[in-house]
C-alpha positions in Angstrom: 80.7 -102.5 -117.8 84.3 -103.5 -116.4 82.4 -104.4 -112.6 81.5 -107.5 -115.3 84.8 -108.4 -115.8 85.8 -112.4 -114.7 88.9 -111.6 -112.7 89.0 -115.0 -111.1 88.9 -117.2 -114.0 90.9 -115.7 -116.6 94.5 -113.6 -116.9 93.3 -111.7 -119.7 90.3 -110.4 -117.9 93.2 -109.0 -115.6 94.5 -107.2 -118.3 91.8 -106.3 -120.5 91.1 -103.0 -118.8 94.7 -101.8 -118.8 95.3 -103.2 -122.6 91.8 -100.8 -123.4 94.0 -97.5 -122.2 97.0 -99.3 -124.0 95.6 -99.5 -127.4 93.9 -96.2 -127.3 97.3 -94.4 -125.9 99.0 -96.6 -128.9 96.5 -95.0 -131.5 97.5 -91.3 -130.2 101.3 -92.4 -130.8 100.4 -94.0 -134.1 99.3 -90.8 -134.9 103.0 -88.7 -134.3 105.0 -91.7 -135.5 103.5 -93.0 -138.6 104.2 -90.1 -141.6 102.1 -92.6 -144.0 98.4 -93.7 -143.1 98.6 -97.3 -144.5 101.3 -98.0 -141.5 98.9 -96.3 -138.8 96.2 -98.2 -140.5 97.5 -102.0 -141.0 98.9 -101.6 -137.5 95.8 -100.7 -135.6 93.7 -103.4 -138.2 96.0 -106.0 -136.9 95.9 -104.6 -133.2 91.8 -104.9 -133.5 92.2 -108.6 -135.2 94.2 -109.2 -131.9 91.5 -107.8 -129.8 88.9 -109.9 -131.5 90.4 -112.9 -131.2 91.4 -112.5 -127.6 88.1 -111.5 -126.6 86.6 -114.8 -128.5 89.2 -117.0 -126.5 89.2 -116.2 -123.3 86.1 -114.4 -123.3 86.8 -111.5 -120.7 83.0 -110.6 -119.4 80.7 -112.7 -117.3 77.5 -111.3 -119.2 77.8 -112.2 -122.7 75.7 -109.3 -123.5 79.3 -107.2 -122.9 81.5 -109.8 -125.1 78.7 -109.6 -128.0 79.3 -105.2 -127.0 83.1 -105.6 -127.6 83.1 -108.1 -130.3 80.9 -105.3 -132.4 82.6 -102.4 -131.0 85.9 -103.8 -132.6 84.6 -105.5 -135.5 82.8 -102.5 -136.9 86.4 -100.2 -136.7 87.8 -103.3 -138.3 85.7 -103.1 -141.3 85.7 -99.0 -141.6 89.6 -99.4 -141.2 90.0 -101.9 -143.8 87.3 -100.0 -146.1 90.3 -97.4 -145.5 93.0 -99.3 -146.4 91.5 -101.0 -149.4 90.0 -97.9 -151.1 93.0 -95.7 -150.2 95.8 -95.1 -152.4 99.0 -96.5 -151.0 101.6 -96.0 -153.6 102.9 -92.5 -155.3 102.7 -94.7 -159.1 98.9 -95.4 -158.1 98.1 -91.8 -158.8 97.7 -90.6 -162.4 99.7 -87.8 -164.2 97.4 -85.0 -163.6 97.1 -85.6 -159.8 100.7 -85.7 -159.3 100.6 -82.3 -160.7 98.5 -81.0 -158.0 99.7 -78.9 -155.7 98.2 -79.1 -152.1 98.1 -75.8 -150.2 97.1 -76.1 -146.3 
């Protein structure tokens, strides 16, 4: 898929192979860094708005079979992330009494 990359025409297509590894090697930090989900979660949501927005500019691929690939491949973990943060609950006072008397054994 990256032979299709546009080198000539466009910096971003320069980068867009070595800002794939970056993002994924970003997620693995997110992981160890973050102690709360919602701040792994709106970070990576924002990262993929990014990514969406780059790939509609400067539209990376020659084919435009590979930008419609990437568009979907980063819109659909858009929506299941933000399904995630919007059904999630963020705050300690959003749970009720009786879960905050539940002890969680691992």
């Amino acid at each position: 898929m990256y032979d299709e990359v546009r080198y000539e025409d466009c910096w971003f297509a320069r980068f867009y192979p070595v800002w794939f590894m970056v993002k994924r090697l970003g997620m693995v930090a997110m992981v160890f860094q973050f102690k709360y989900t919602q701040g792994m979660v709106l970070t990576v949501l924002h990262l993929y708005l990014l990514e969406i927005g780059a790939v509609l500019v400067f539209k990376p691929f020659v084919n435009w079979y590979y930008t419609k690939l990437e568009l979907y491949n980063s819109g659909v973990a858009y929506v299941f992330l933000l399904v995630i943060q919007i059904f999630s609950k963020q705050h300690p006072e959003d749970y009720s009494e009786e879960d905050k008397k539940i002890k969680v054994s691992e």
